[in-house]
KELOLUM-163646 format. One line per 8 residues: number of its first residue (from 1); their letters; for each residue x, y, z of N, C-alpha, C. Coordinates in steps of 0.2 Angstrom, whole numbers, plus 5000, padded with zeros to 4 digits. Layout:
N
NUM = a = X/Y/Z/X/Y/Z/X/Y/Z ~ ... .
! end
This chain:
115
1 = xxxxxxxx = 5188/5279/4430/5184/5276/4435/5177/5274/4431 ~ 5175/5268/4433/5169/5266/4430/5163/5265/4436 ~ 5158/5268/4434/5152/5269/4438/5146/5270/4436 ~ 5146/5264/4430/5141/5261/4426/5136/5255/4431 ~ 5138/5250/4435/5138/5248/4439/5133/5250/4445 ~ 5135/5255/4446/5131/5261/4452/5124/5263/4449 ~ 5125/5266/4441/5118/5268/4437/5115/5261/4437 ~ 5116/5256/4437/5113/5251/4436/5111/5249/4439 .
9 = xxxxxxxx = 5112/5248/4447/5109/5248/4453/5103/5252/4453 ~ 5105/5258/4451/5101/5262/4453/5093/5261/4447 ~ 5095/5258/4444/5089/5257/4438/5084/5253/4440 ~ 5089/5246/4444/5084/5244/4447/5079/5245/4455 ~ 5086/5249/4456/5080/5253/4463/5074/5256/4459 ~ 5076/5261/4455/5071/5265/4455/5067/5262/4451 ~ 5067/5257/4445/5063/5255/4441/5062/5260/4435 ~ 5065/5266/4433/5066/5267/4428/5073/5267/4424 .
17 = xxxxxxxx = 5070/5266/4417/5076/5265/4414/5082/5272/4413 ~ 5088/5268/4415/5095/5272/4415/5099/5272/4409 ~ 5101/5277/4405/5107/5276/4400/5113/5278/4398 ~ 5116/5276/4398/5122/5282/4396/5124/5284/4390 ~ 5124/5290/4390/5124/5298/4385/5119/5298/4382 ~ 5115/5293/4380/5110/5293/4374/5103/5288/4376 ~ 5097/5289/4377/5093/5286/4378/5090/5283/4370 ~ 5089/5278/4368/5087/5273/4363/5080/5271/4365 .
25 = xxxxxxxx = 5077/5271/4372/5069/5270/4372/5065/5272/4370 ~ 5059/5270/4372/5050/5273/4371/5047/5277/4376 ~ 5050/5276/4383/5045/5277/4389/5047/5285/4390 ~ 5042/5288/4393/5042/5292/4394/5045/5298/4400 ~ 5047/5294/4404/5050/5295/4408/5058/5291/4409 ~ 5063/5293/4409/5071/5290/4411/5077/5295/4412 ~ 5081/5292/4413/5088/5295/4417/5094/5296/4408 ~ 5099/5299/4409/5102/5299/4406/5109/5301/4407 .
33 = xxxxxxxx = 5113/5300/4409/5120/5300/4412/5126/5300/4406 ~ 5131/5306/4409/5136/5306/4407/5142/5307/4410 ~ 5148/5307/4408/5154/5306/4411/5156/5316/4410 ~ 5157/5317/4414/5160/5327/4412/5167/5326/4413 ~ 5171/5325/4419/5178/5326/4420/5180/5320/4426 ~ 5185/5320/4426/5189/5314/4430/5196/5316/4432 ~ 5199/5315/4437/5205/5320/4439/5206/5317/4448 ~ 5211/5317/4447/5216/5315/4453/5213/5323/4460 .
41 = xxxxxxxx = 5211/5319/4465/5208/5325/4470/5212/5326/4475 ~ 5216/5321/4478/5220/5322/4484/5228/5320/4481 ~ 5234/5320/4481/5240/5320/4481/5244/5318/4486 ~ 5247/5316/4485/5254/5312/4489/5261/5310/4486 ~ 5267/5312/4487/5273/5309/4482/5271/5311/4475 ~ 5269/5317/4473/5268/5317/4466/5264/5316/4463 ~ 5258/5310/4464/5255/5308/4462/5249/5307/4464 ~ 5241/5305/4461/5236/5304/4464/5232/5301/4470 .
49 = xxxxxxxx = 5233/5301/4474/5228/5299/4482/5222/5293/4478 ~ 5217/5299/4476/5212/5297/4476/5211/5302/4470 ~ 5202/5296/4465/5201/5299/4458/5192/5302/4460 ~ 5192/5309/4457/5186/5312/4458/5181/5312/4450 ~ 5177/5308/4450/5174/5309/4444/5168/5312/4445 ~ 5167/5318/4440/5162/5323/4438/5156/5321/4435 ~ 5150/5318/4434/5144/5316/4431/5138/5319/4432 ~ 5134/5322/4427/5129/5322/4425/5124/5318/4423 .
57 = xxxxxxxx = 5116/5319/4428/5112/5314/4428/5107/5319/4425 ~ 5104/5317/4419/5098/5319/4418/5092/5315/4418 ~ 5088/5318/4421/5081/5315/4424/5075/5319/4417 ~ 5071/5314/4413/5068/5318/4408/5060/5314/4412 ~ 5055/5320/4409/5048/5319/4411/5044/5322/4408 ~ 5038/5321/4407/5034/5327/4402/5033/5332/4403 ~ 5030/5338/4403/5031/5342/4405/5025/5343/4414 ~ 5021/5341/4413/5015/5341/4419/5015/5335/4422 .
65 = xxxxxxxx = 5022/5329/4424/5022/5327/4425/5024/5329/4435 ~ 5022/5326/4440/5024/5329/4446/5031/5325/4448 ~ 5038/5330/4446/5043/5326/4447/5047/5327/4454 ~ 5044/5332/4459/5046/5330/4465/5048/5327/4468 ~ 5044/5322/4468/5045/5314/4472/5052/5311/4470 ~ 5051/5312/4465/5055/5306/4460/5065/5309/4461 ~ 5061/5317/4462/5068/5321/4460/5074/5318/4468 ~ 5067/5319/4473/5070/5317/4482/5074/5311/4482 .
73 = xxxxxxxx = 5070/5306/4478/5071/5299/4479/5078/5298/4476 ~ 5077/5301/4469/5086/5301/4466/5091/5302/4470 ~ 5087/5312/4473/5096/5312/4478/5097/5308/4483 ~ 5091/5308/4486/5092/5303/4491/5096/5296/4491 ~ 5096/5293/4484/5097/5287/4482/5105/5289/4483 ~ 5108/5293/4479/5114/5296/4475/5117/5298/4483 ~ 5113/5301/4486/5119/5303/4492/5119/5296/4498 ~ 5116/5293/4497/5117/5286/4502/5121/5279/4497 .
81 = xxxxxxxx = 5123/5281/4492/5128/5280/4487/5134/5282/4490 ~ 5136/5287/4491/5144/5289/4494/5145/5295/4486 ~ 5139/5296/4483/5140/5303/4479/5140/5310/4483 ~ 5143/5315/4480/5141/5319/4482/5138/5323/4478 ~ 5129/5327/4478/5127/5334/4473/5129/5339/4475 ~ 5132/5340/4471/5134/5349/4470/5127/5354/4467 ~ 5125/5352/4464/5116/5355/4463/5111/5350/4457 ~ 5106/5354/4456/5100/5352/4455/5096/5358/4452 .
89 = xxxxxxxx = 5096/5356/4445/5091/5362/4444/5088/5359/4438 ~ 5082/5363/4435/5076/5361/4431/5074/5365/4425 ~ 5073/5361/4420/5071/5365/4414/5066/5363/4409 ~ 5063/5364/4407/5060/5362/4399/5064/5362/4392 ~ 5063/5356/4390/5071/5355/4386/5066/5354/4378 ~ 5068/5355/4373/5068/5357/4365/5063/5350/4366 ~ 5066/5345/4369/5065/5336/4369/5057/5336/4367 ~ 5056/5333/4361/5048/5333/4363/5044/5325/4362 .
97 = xxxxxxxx = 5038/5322/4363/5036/5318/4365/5028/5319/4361 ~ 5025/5316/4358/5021/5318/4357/5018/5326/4354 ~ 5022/5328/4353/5023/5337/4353/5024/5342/4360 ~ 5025/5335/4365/5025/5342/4369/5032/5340/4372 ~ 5034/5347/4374/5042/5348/4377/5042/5345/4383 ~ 5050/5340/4384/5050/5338/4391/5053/5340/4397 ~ 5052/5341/4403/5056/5343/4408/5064/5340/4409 ~ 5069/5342/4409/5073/5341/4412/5077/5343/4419 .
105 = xxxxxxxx = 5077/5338/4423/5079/5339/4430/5088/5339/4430 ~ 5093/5340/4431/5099/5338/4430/5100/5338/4437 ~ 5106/5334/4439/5110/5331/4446/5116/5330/4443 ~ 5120/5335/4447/5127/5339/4445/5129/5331/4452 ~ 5134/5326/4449/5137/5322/4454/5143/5321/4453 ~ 5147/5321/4461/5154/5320/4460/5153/5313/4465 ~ 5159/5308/4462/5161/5303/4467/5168/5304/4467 ~ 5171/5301/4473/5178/5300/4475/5180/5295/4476 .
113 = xxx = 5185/5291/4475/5188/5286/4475/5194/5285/4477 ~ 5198/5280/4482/5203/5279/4482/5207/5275/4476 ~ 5213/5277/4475/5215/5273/4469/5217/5266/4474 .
! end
């Protein structure tokens, strides 16, 4: 399932830059997505219904950066998308910028599809 499409929407709603697996930028703030698992979720005749793909959104910021808003607006975006969050949680990651470590916010997404 492809759902590069979807991030790219989303890039331009939000107005930050979106990448996947690997961010190659300058700015300080961006998204970085990855594919985790993909698998058949419903069944019928032996075979797939519909295909469930597993993705991780990472959300990177400075560290004193006020990433609330930003965080709302993602899931908000993502669950008015037809994704579903399974969680959300925050860290300070090795990443640094200037010398100082960045936040990262993750959004555990799954989406469903009919084949």
């Amino acid at each position: 399932m492809n759902l590069n499409p979807k991030f790219k929407d989303f890039e331009k709603e939000i107005g930050i830059e979106v990448e996947q697996d690997e961010y190659s930028g300058t700015n300080g703030i961006y998204f970085v997505f990855q594919y985790e698992d993909e698998r058949g979720a419903l069944f019928g005749d032996n075979k797939p219904l519909e295909d469930t793909c597993y993705i991780q959104l990472k959300l990177y910021t400075p560290k004193d950066f006020n990433y609330f808003e930003l965080k709302k607006k993602t899931r908000d975006y993502f669950e008015s998308s037809g994704f579903f969050i399974s969680s959300i949680f925050t860290y300070l990651e090795n990443v640094t910028i200037n010398a100082e470590k960045m936040r990262c916010t993750v959004f555990k997404l799954e989406y469903t599809d009919e084949h």
